[in-house]
N, CA, C and O of each residue as an XYZ file, in Angstrom:
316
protein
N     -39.960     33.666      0.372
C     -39.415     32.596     -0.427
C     -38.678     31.579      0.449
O     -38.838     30.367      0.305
N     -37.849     32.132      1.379
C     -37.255     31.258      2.450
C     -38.091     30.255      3.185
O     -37.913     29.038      3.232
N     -39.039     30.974      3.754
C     -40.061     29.742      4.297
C     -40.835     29.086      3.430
O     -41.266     28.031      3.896
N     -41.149     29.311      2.399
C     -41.462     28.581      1.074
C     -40.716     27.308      0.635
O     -41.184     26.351      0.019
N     -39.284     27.519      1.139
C     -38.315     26.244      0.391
C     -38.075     25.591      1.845
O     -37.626     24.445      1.866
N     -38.454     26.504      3.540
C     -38.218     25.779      4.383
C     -39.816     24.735      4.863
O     -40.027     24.103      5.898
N     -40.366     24.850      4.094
C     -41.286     24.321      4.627
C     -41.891     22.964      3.668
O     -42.875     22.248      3.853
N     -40.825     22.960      2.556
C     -40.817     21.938      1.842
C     -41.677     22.171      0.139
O     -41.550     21.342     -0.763
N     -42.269     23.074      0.047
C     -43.119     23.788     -1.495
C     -42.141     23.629     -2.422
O     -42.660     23.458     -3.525
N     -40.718     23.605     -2.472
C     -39.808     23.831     -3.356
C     -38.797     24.330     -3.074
O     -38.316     24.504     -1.955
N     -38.149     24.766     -4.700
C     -36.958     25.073     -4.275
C     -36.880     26.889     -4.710
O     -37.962     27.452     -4.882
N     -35.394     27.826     -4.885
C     -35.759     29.179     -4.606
C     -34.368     29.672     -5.325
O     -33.384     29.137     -4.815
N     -34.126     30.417     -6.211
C     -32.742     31.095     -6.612
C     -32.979     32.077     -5.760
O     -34.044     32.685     -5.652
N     -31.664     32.306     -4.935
C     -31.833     33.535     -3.838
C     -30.183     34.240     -4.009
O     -29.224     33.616     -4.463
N     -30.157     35.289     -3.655
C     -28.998     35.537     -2.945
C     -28.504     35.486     -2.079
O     -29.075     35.966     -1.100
N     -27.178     34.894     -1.903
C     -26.308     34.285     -0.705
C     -26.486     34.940      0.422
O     -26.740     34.409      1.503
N     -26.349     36.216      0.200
C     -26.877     37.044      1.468
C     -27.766     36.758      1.814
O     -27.836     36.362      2.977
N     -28.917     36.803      0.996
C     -30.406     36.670      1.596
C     -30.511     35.218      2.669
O     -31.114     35.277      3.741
N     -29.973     34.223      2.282
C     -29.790     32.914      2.916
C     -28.495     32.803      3.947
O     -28.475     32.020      4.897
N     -27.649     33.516      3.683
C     -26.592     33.402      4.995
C     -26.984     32.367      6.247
O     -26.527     31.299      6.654
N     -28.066     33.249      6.637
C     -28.425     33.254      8.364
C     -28.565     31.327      8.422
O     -28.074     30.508      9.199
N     -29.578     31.158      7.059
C     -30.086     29.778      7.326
C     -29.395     28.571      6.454
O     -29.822     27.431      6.276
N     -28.088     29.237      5.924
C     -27.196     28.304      5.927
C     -26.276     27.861      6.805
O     -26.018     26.664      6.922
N     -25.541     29.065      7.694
C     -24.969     28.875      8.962
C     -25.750     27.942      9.961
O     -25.133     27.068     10.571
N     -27.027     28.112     10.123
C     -27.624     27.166     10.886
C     -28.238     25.499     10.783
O     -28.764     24.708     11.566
N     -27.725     25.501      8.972
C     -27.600     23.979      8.576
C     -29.617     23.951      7.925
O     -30.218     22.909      7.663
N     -30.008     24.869      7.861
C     -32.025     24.698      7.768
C     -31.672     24.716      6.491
O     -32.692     24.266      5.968
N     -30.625     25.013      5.288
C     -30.593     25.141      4.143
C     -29.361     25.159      3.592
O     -28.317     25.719      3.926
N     -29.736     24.261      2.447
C     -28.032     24.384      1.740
C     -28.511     25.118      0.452
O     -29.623     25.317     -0.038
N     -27.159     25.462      0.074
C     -27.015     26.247     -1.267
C     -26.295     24.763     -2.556
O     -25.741     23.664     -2.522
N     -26.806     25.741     -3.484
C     -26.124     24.539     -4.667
C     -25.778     25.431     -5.842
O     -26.744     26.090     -6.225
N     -24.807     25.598     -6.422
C     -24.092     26.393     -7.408
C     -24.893     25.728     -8.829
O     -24.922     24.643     -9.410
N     -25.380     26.812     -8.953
C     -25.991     26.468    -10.503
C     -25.890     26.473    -11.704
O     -26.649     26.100    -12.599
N     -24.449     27.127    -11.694
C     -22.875     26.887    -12.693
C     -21.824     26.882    -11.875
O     -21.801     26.896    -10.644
N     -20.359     26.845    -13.185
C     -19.674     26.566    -12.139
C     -18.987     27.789    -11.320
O     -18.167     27.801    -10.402
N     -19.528     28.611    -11.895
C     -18.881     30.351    -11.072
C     -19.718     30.714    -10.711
O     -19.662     31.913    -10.438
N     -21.063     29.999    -10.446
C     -22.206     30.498     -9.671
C     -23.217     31.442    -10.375
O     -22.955     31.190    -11.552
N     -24.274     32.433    -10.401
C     -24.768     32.815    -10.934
C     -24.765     34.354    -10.792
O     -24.610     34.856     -9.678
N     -24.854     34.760    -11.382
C     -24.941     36.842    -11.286
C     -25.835     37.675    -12.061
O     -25.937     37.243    -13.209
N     -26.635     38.892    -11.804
C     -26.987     39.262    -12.089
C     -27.503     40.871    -12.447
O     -27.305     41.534    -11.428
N     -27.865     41.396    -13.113
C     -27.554     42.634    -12.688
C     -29.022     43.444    -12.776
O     -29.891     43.122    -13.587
N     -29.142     44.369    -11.970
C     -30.812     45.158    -11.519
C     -30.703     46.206    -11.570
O     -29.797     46.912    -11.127
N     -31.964     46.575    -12.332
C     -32.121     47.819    -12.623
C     -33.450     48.572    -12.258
O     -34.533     47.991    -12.180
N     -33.287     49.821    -12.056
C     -34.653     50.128    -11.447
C     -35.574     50.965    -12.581
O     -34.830     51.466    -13.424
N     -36.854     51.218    -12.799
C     -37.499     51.867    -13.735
C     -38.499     52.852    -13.158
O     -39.222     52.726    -12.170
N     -38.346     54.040    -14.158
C     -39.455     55.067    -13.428
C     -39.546     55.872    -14.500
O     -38.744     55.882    -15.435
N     -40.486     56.536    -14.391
C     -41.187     57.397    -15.768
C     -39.851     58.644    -15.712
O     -39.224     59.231    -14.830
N     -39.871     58.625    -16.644
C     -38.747     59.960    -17.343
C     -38.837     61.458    -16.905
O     -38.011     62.178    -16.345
N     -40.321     61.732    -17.413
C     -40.783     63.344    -17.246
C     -40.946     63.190    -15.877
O     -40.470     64.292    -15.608
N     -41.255     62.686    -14.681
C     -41.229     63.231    -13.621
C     -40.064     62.915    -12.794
O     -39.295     61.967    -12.953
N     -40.005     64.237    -11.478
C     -38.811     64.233    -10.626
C     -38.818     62.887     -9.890
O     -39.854     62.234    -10.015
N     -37.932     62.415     -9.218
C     -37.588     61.326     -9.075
C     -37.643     62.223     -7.146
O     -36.829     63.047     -6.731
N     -38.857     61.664     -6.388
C     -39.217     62.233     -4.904
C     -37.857     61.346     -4.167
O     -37.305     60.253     -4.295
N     -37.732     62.601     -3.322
C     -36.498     62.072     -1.958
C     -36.179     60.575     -1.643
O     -35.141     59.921     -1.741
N     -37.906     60.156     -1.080
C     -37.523     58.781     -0.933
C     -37.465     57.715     -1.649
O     -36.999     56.649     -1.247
N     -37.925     57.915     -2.747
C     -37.345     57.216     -3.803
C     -35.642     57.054     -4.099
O     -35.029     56.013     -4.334
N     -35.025     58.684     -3.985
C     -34.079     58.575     -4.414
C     -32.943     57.866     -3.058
O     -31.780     57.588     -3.350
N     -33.344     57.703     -1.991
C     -32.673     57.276     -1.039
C     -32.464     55.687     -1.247
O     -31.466     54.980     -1.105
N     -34.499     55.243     -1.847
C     -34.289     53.984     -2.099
C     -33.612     53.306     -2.989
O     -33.413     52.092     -2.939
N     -33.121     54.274     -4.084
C     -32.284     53.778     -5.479
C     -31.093     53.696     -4.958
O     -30.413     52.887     -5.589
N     -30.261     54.417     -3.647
C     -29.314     54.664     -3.197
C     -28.761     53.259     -2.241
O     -27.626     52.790     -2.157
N     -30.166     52.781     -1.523
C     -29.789     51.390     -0.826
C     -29.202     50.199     -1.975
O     -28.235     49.469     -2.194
N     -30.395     50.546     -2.456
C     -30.279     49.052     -3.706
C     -28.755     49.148     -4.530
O     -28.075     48.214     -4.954
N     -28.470     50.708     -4.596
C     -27.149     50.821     -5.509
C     -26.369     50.209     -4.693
O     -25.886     49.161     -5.120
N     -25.998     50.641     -3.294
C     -25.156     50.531     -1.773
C     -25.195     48.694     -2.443
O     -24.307     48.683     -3.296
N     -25.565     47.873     -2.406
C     -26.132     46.832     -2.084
C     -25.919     46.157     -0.785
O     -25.913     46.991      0.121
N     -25.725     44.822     -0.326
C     -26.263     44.421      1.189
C     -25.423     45.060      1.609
O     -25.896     45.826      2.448
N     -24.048     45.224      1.456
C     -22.729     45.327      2.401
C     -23.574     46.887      3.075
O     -23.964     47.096      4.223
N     -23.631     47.680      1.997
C     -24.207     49.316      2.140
C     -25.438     49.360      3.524
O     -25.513     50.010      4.567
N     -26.055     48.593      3.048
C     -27.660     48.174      3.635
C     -27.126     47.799      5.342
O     -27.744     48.281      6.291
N     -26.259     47.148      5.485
C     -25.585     46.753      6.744
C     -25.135     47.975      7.333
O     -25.558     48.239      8.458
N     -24.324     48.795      6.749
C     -23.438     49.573      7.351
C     -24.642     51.153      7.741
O     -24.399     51.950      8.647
N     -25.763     51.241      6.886
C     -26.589     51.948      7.432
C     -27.762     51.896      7.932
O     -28.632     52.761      8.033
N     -27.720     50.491      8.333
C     -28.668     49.623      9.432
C     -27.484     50.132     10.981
O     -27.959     50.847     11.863
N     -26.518     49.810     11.036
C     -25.841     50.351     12.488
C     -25.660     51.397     12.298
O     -25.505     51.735     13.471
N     -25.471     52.762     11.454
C     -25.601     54.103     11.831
C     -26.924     54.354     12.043
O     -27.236     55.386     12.638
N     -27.746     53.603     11.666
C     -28.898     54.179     12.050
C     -29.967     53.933     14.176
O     -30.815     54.443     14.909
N     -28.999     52.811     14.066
C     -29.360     52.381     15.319
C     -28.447     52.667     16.682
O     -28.481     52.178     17.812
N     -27.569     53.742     16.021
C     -26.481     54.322     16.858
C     -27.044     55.739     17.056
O     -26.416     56.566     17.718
């Protein structure tokens, strides 16, 4: 989506995180699309009757973590 809005196709509702890098570097601005900005909340879906496999459940565990989480076990992992 980033190179999508950097390459001129349009525009992109993202999360701030997701855009950080290429707002610090001026390739993209942000624009508040109310006035407290926008929020949202995610949920994940999976069939009921079956077990919910390891890596799945690790992956429900990042997304819960959200970025801050995702950061902090991106450097334990590379330590």
């Amino acid at each position: 989506m980033v190179e999508l809005v950097k390459s001129g196709a349009g525009i992109a509702v993202l999360a701030r995180w997701a855009v950080a890098p290429h707002l610090k570097t001026g390739e993209l601005r942000a624009v508040r699309l109310t006035r407290r900005g926008l929020e949202r909340r995610w949920r994940a879906a999976m069939l009921r009757q079956s077990p919910l496999p390891l890596h799945l459940r690790e992956f429900a565990g990042l997304l819960a973590a959200g970025p801050n989480g995702l950061a902090r076990r991106a450097v334990r992992a590379r330590a």
